[in-house]
C-alpha positions in Angstrom: -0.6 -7.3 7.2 -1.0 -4.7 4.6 2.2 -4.1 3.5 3.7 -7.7 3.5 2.9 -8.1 -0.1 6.0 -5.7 -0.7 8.4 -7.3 1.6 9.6 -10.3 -1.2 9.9 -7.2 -3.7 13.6 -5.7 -4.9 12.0 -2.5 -6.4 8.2 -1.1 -7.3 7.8 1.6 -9.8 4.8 3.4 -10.9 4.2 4.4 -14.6 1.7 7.4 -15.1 0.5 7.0 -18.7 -1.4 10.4 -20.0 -3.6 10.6 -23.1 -2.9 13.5 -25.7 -4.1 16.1 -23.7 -1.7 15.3 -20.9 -4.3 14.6 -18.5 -3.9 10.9 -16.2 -5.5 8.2 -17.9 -4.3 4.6 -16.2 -1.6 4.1 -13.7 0.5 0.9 -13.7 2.4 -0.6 -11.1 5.7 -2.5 -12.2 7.0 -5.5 -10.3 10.4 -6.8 -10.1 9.4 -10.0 -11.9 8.1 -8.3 -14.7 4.0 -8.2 -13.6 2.0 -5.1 -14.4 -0.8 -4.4 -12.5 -2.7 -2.2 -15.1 -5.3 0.3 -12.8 -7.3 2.6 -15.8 -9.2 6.1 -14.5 -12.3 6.1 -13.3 -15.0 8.3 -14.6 -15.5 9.9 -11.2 -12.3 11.9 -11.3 
């Protein structure tokens, strides 16, 4: 099952970090217990 992973979780949040023109450089999941799963921009856009 897909989503099973997010059954044991309290909360999920996503952080956008942006460079200094704004634009979306890296998105990071945060878990409950304190994991970030760190998923940089691709050059394909």
């Amino acid at each position: 099952m897909i989503f099973s992973v997010f059954e044991e979780l309290d909360y999920f949040r996503l952080k956008i970090i942006t460079d200094e023109k704004g634009q979306a450089v890296e998105v990071n999941g945060l878990y409950d217990n304190g994991y970030v799963d760190k998923s940089p921009r691709s050059d394909g856009k």
